[in-house]
C-alpha positions as CSV (number, residue, x, y, z in Angstrom):
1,X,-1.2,6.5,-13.1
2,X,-3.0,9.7,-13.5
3,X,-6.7,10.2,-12.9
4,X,-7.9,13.8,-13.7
5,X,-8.5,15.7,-17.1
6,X,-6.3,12.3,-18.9
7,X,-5.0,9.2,-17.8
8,X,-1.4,7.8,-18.1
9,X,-0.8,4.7,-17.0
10,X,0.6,1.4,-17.2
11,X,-2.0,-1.4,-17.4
12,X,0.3,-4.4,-16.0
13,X,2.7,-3.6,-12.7
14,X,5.5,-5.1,-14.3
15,X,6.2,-2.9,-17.5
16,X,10.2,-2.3,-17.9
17,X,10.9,1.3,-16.9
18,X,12.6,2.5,-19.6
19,X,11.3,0.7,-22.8
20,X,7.6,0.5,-21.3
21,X,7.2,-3.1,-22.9
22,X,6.2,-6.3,-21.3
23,X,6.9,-9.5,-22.6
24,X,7.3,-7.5,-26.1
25,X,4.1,-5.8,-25.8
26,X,4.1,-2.2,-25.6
27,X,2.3,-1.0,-22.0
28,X,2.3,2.8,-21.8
29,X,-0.8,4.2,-23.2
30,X,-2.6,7.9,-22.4
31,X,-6.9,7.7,-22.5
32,X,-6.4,4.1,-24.1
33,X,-3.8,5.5,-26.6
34,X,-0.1,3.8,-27.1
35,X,2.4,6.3,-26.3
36,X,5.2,3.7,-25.6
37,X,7.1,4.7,-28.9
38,X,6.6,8.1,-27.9
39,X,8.1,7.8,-24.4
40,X,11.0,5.4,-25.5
41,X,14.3,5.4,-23.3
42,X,12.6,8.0,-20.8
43,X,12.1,6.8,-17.2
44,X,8.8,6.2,-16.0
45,X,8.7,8.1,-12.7
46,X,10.3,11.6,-14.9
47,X,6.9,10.2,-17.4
48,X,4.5,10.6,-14.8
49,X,5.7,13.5,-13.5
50,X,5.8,15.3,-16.5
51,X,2.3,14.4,-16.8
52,X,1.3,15.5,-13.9
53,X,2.5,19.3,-14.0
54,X,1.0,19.6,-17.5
55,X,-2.3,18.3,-16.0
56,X,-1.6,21.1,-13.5
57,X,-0.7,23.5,-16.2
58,X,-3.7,23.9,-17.9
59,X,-6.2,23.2,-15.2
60,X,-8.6,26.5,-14.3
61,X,-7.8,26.7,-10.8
62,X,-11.4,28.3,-10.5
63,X,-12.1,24.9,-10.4
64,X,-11.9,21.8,-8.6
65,X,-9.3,19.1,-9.2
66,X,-8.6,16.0,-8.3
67,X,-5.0,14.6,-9.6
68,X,-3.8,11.0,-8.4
69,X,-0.4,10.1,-9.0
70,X,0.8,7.0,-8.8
71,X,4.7,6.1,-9.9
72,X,5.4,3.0,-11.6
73,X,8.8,3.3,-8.9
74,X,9.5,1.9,-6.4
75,X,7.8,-1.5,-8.2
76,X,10.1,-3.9,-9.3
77,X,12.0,-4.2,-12.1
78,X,14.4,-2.7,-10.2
79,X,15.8,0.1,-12.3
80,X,17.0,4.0,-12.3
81,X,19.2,6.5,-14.3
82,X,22.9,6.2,-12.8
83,X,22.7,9.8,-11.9
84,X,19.9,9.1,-9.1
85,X,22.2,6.0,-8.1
86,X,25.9,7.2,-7.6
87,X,25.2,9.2,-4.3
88,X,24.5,6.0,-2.6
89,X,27.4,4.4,-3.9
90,X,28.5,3.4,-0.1
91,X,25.4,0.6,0.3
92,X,27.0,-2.6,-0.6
93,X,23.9,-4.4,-2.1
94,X,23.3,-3.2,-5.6
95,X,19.9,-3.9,-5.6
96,X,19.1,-2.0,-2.4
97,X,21.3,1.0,-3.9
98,X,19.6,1.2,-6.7
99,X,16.1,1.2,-4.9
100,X,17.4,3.9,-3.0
101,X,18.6,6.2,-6.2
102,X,14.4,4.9,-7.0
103,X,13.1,6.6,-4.0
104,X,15.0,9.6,-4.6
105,X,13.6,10.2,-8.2
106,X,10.4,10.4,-7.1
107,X,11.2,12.2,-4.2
108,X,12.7,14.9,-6.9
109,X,9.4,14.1,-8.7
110,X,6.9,15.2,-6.0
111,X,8.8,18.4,-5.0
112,X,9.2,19.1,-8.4
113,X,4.9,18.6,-9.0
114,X,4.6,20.5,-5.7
115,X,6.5,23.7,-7.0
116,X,4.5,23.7,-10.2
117,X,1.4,23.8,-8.2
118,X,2.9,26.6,-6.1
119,X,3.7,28.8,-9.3
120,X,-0.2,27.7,-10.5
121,X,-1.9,29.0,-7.7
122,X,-3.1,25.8,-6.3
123,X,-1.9,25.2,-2.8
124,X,-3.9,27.5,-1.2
125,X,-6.6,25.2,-0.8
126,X,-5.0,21.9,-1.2
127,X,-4.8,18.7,0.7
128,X,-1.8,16.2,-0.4
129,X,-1.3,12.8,0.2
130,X,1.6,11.2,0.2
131,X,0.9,6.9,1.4
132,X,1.9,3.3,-0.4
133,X,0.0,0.2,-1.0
134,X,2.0,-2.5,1.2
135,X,5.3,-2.8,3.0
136,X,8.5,-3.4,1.0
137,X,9.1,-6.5,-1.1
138,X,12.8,-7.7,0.6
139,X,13.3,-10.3,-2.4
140,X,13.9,-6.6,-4.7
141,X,15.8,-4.6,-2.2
142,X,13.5,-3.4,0.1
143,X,13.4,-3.9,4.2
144,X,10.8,-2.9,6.3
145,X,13.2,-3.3,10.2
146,X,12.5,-3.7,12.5
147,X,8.4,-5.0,11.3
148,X,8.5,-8.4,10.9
149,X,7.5,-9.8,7.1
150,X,7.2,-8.7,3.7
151,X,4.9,-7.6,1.2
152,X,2.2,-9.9,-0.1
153,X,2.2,-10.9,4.0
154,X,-0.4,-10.4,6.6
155,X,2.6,-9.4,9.0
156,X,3.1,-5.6,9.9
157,X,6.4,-5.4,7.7
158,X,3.8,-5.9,4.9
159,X,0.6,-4.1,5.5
160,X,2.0,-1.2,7.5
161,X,2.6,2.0,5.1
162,X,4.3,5.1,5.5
163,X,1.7,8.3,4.7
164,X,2.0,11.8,5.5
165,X,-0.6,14.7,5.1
166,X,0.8,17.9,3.9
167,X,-2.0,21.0,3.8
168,X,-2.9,24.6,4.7
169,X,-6.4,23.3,6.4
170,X,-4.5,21.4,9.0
171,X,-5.0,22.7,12.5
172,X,-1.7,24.4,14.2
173,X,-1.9,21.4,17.0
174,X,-1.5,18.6,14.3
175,X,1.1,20.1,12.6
176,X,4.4,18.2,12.3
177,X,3.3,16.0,14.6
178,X,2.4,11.4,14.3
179,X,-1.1,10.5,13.8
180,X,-1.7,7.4,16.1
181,X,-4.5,6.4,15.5
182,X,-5.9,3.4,13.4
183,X,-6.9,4.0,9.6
184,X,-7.2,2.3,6.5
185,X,-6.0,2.6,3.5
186,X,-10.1,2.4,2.4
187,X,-10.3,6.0,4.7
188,X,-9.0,7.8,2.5
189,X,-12.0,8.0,-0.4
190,X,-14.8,9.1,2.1
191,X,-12.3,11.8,3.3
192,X,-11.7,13.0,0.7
193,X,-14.8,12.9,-0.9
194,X,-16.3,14.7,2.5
195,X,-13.6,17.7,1.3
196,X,-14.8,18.0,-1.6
197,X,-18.2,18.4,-0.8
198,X,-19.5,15.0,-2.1
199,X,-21.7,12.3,-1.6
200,X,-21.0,9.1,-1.2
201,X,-22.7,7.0,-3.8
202,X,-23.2,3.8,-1.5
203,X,-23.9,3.7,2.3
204,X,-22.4,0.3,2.7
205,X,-18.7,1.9,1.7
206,X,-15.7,0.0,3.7
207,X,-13.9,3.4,4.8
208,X,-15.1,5.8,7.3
209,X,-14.4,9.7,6.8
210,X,-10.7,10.3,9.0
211,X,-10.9,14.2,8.3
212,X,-11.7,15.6,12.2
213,X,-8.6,13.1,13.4
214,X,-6.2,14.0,10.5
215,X,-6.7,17.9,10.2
216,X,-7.4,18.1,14.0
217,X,-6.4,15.3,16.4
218,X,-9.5,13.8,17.1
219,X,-9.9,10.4,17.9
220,X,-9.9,7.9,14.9
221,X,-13.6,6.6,14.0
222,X,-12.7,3.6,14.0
223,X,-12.7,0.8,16.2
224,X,-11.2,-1.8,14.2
225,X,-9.5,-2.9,10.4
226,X,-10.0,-5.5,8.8
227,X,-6.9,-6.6,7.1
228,X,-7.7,-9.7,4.9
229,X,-9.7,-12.5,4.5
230,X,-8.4,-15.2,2.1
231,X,-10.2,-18.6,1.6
232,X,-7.6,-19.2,-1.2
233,X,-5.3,-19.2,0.6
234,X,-6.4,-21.7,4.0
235,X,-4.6,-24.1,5.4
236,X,-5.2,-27.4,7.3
237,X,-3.2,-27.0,10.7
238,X,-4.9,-28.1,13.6
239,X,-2.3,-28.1,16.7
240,X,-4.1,-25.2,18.3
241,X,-5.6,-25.7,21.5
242,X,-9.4,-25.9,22.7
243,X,-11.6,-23.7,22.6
244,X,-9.5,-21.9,19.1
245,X,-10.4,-25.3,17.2
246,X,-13.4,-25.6,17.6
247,X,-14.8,-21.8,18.3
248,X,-18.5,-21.3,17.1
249,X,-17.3,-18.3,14.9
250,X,-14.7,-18.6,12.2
251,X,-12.7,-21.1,10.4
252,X,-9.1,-20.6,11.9
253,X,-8.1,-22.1,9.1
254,X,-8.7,-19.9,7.1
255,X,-5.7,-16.8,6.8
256,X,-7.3,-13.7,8.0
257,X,-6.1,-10.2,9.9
258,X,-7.9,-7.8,11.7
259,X,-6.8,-4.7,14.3
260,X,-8.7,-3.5,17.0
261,X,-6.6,-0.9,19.2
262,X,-3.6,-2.0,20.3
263,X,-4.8,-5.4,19.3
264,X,-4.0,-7.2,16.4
265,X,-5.3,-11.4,15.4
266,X,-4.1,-13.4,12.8
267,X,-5.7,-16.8,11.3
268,X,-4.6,-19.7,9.2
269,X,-0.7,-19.2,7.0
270,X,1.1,-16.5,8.2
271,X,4.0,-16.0,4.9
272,X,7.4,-15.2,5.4
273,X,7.9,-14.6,9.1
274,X,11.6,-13.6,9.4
275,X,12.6,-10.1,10.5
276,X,15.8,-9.0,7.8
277,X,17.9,-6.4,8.8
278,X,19.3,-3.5,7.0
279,X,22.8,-4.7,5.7
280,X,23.6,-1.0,7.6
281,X,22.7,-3.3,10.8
282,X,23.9,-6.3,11.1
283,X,25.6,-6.4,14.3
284,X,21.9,-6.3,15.1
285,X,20.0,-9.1,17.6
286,X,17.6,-11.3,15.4
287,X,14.5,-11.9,17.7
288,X,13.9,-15.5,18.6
289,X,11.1,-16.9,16.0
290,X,8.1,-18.8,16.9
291,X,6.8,-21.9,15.9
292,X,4.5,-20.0,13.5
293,X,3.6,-23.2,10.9
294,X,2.1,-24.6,14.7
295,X,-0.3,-22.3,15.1
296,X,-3.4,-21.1,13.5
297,X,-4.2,-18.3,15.6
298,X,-1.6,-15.4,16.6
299,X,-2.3,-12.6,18.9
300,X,0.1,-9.8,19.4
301,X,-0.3,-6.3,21.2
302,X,1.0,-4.1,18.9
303,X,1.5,-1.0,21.0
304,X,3.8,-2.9,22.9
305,X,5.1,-5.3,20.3
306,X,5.4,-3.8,16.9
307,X,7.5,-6.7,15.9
308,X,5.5,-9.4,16.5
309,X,7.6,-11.4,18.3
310,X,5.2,-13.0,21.3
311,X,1.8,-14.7,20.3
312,X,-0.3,-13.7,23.3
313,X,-2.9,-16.3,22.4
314,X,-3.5,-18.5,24.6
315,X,-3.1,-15.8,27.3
316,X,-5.6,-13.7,26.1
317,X,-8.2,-16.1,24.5
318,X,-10.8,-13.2,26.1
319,X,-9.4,-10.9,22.9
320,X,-9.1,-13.8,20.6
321,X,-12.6,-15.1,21.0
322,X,-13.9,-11.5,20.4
323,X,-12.0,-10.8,17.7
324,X,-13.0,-14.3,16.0
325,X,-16.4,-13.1,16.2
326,X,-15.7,-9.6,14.8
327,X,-13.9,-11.6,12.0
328,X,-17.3,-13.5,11.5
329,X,-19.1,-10.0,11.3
330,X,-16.9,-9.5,8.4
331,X,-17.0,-12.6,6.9
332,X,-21.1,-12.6,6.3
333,X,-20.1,-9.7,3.3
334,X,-17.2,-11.6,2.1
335,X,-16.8,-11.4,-1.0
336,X,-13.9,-14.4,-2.4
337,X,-10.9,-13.4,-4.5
338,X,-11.4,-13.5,-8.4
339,X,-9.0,-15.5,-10.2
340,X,-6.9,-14.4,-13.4
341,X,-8.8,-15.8,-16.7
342,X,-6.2,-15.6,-19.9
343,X,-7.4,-12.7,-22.0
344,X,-9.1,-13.0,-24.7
345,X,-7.9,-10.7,-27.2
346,X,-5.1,-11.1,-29.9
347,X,-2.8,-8.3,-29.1
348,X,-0.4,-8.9,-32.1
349,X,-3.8,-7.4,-34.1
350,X,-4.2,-5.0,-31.6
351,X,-0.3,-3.0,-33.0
352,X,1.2,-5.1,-29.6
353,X,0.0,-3.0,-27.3
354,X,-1.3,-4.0,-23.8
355,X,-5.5,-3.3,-23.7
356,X,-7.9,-3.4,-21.1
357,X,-10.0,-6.7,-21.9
358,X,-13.4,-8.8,-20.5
């Protein structure tokens, strides 16, 4: 998806990557316009690249710009050209090869954006971004070793993200070096709103402005994440011990997630709790798992325990109490999930093309 002087996007996640249909439905479309036909046996992530460096081609670099790029890849259906594929020919799974020929497309896809911004003048004064929206998905190839969980999980394996910052206002001290501290993916538009001289246009906004810690090491400005809370998704398991049960805070039935510092609680249904090893690694040691289904509160130190293999619970109920009642802080702006309504729109009328609809 492109946001800048045009958009190009797909409006579903699950268009094919080559025809750009879904369930017979046509799904590319530039400012609301089908371009599916157009685009026909091309891969998406070459698409969206393409569309980027034009974007960059005819920008005024006297002026501002704000591109975001967001590749179709590495989403499922699994799918590349055989080119991108055959130099991984020696990983067994052919589902996990063919991610891998994925990731390499669009790793030739972001160099390739990066140069034409070079030749364009417009890394002089650049910040780029590079981050995902959720761990990998290990039913379509993915593996996210040695985290524990997948995406569409509350577990580390599926809400920890690889990002990287890549800019010429970075500080020398920060340079090629791991940012430690905690931030959320909701950081990022106060950031970079703050760079480009903005103003935010609500005081109640969910990120905090990272800038100072990214570009020069400070300390993060934040104290805690809240990872999810999901009243659809509650369940009615009561084996916890007093006082958990029955705390004058929050529903532990209900699944939540929050970090604070090394700290991180989970309430109600965990998902898939297996750890799955690289088929590169399987002479690996599975950890032991827990009794997870027993439980309605987890508490793991995550400095120390990245996995999540030991539910320090009920020997710290001190940092479980206090982060029930940060989750209650929270949960006073909650705001539930809204449910998929079938659309109501004839799309056979509509040339069978995918549109937005109310």
């Amino acid at each position: 998806m492109l946001l800048s002087l045009r958009t190009v996007c797909y409006l579903s996640a699950l268009a094919d990557h080559f025809s750009h249909k879904l369930e017979g439905l046509w799904d590319l479309q530039r400012d609301s316009v089908n371009v599916g036909p157009e685009y026909f046996g091309h891969y998406s992530t070459h698409i969206f690249t393409k569309e980027a460096e034009e974007i960059v081609r005819r920008h005024d670099r006297n002026k501002p710009l704000f591109l975001y790029l967001a590749y179709s890849a590495n989403h499922e259906p699994v799918a590349v050209p055989p080119e991108y594929e055959k130099q991984y020919m020696f990983i067994d799974d052919p589902e996990r090869r063919t991610l891998a020929g994925m990731t390499s497309c669009v790793d030739e896809g972001i160099g390739n954006l990066t140069e034409t911004m070079r030749k364009h003048g417009l890394l002089e004064n650049t910040v780029i971004v590079l981050t995902s929206d959720n761990g990998g998905d290990t039913d379509f190839g993915g593996n996210n070793w040695p985290l524990k969980g997948k995406k569409a999980t509350l577990w580390d394996g599926g809400v920890r993200v690889p990002a990287f910052v890549n800019s010429p206002l970075l500080h020398d001290n920060v340079r090629g070096t791991k940012y430690k501290g905690l931030m959320h993916i909701t950081d990022w538009f106060p950031t970079l709103l703050h760079l480009a001289g903005g103003t935010s246009p609500s005081k109640k906004l969910d990120g905090v402005n990272q800038w100072k810690s990214i570009s020069e090491g400070a300390p993060s400005k934040r104290k805690d994440a809240l990872l999810n809370i999901n009243t659809l998704n509650s369940v009615l398991v009561t084996h916890d011990p007093k006082p958990f049960s029955d705390n004058p805070y929050f529903d532990i039935r209900i699944q939540s997630a929050i970090r604070e510092g090394i700290w991180k609680l989970m309430t109600g249904k965990t998902g898939n709790t297996h750890w799955i090893v690289p088929p590169e690694s399987q002479d690996v040691k599975l950890p032991e798992e827990e009794e997870t289904e027993l439980h309605n509160v987890h508490l793991y130190d995550i400095a120390e325990d990245p996995g999540e293999v030991h539910n320090l619970a009920l020997q710290r109920p001190d940092v479980v109490m206090r982060l029930l009642k940060r989750l209650a802080d929270y949960y006073e702006t909650y705001v539930p999930p809204q449910t998929q309504t079938e659309p109501q729109i004839n799309f056979r009328e509509m040339g069978d093309f995918w549109h937005p609809w109310v």
